[in-house]
C-alpha positions as a Markdown table, in Angstrom:
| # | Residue | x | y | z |
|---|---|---|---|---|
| 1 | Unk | 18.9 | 15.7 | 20.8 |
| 2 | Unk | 16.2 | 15.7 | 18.5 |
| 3 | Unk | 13.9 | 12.7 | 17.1 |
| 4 | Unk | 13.4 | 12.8 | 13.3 |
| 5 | Unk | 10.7 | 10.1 | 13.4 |
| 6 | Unk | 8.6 | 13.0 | 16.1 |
| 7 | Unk | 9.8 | 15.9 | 14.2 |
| 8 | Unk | 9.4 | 14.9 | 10.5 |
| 9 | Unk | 5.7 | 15.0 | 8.9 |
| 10 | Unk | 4.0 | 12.4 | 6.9 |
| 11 | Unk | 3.9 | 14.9 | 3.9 |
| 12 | Unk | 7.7 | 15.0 | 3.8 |
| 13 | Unk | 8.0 | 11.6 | 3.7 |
| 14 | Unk | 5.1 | 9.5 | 2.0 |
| 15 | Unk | 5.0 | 8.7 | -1.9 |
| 16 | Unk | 2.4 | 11.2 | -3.6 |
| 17 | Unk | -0.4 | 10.3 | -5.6 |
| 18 | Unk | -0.3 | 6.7 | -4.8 |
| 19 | Unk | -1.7 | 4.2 | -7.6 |
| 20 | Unk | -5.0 | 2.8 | -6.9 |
| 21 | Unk | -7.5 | 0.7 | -8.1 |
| 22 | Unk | -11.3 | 0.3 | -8.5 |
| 23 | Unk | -13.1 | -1.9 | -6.0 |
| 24 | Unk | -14.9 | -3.6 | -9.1 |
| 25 | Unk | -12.4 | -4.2 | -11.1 |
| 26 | Unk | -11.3 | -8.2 | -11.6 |
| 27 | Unk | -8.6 | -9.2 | -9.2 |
| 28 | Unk | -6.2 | -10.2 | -11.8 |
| 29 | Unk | -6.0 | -6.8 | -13.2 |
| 30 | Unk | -4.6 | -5.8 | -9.6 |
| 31 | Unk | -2.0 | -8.0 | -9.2 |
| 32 | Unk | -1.0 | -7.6 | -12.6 |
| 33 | Unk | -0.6 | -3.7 | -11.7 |
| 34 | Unk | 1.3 | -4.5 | -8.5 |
| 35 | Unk | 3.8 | -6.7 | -10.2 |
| 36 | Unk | 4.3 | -4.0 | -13.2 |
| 37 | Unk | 5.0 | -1.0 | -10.2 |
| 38 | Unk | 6.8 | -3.3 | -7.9 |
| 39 | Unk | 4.6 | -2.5 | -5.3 |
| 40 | Unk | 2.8 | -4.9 | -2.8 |
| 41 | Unk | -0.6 | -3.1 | -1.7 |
| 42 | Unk | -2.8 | -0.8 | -3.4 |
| 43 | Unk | -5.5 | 1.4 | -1.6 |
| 44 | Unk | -8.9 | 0.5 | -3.3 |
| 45 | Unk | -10.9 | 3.4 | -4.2 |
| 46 | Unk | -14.7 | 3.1 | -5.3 |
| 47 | Unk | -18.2 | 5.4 | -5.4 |
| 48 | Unk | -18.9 | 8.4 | -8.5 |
| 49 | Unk | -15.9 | 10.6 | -6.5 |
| 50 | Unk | -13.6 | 7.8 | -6.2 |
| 51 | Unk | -13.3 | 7.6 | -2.6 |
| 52 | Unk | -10.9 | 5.6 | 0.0 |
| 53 | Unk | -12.5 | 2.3 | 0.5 |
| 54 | Unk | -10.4 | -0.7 | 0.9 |
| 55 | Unk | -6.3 | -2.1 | 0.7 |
| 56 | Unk | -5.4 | -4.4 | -1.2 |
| 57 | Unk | -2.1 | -6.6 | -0.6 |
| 58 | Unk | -0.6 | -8.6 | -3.5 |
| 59 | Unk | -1.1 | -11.7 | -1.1 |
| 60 | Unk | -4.5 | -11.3 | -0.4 |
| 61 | Unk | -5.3 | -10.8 | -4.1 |
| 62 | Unk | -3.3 | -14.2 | -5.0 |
| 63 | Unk | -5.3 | -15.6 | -2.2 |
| 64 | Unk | -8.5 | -14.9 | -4.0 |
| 65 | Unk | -7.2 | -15.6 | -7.5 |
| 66 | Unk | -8.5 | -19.2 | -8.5 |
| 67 | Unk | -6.1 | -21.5 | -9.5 |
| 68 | Unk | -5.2 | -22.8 | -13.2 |
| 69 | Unk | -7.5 | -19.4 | -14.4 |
| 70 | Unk | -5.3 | -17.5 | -16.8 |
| 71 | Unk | -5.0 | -14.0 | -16.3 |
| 72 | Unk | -6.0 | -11.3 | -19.6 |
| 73 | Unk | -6.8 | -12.6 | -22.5 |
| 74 | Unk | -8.6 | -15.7 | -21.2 |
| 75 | Unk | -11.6 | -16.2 | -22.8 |
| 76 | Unk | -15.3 | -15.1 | -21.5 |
| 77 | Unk | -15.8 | -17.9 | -19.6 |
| 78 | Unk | -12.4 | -17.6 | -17.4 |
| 79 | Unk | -12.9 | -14.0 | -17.2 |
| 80 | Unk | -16.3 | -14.9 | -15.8 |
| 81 | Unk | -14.5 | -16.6 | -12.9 |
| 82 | Unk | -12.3 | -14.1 | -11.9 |
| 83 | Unk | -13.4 | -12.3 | -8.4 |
| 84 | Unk | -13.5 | -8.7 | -8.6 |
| 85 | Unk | -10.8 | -6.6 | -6.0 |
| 86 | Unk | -13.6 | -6.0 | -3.3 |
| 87 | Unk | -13.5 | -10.0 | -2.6 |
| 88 | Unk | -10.2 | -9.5 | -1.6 |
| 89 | Unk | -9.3 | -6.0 | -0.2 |
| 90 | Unk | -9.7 | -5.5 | 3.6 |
| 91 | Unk | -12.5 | -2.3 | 3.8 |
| 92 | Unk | -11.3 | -1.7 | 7.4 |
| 93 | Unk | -8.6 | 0.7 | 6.7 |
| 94 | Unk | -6.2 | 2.8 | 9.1 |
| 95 | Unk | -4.7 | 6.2 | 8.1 |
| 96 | Unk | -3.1 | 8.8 | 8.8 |
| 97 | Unk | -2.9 | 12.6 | 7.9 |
| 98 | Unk | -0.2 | 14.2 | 6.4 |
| 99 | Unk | 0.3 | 16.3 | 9.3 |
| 100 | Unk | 0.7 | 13.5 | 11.4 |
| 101 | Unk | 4.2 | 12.5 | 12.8 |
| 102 | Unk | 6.2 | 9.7 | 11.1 |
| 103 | Unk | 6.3 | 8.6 | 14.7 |
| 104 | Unk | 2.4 | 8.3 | 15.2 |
| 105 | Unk | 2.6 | 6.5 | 11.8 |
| 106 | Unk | 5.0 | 4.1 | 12.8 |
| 107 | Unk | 3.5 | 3.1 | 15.9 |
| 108 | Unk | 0.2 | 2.4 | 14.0 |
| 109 | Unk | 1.9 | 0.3 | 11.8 |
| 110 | Unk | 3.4 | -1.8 | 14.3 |
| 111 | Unk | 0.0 | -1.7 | 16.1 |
| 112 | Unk | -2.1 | -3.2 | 13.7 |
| 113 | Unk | 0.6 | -4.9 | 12.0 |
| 114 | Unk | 0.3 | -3.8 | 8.5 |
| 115 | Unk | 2.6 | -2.2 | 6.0 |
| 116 | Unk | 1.3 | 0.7 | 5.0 |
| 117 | Unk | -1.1 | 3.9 | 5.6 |
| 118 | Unk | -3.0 | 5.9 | 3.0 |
| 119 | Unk | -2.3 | 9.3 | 4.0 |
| 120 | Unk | -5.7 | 11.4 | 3.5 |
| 121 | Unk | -6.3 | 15.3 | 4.2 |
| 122 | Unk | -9.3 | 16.9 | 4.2 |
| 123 | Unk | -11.0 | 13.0 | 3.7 |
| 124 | Unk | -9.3 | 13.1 | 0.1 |
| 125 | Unk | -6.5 | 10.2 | -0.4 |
| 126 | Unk | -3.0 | 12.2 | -1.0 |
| 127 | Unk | -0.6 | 9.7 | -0.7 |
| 128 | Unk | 0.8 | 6.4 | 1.5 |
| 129 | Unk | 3.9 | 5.7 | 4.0 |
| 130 | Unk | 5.4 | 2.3 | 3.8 |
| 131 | Unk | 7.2 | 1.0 | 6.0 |
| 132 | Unk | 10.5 | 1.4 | 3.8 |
| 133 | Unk | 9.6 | 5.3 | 3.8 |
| 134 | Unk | 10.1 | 5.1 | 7.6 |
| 135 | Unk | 13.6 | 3.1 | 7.1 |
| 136 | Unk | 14.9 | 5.4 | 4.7 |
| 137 | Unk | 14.2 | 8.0 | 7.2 |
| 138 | Unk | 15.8 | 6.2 | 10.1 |
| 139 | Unk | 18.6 | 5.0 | 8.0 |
| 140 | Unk | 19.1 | 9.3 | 6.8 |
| 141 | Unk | 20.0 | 9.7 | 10.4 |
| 142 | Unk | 22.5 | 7.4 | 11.0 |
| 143 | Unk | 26.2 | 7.9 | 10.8 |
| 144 | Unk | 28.6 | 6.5 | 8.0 |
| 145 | Unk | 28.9 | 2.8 | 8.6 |
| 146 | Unk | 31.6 | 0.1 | 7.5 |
| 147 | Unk | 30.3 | -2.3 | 4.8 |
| 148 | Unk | 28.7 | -5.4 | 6.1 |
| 149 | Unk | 30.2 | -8.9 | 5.0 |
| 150 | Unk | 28.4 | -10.6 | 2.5 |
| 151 | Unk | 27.9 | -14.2 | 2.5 |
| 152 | Unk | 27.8 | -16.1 | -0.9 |
């Protein structure tokens, strides 16, 4: 018997071209960009070639975001206040390649306890596998199942 989550690669599962944001750009800007994709962390890129350089989770950035400041369109002065993303980001970041396994991506996860890997090959940041990439695999593999109950 054969183990999708050994025998499937990274590649075949992550989402390409991931969005991402500047390390210097204000905090709100992030969040706002999280809550338009639906999306709940962002790799941070930053330097002249736009590098890997951080994550960013919608928590952290609301963590960061001072309270009663209004997002865009405040004026100068509220704008002023405003951290930029590489407050909030955490710059210690695991990956994975897109060779890798599912498996070894997976275990990392649950390792570190985080949500997500940037995939990168050849240093250069090519995608990211959630964790509901690797339950969409899992759930590819199962058999037919009777609805569940739902409870109002």
């Amino acid at each position: 018997m054969t183990n999708p989550m050994i025998e499937t690669r990274v590649r075949d599962v992550m989402s390409r071209s991931p969005v991402t944001v500047d390390q210097d750009v204000k905090i709100d800007v992030a969040i706002e960009l999280m809550q338009q994709r639906q999306i709940r962390r962002l790799p941070v890129v930053g330097g002249s070639d736009q590098h890997l350089v951080g994550m960013v989770t919608l928590d952290d950035a609301r963590r960061v975001m001072p309270s009663g400041v209004p997002f865009h369109g405040a004026g100068q002065a509220a704008q002023a206040g405003i951290p930029s993303v590489r407050r909030a980001m955490s710059s210690r970041v695991v990956t994975v390649g897109a060779d890798d396994s599912v498996a070894l991506a997976a275990q990392l996860m649950v390792d570190q306890r985080i949500g997500a890997l940037p995939v990168l090959e050849r240093g250069a940041l090519v995608g990211i596998i959630t964790e509901s990439d690797i339950f969409k695999l899992v759930a590819r593999g199962l058999p037919p199942q009777q609805p569940g109950k739902v409870f109002v």
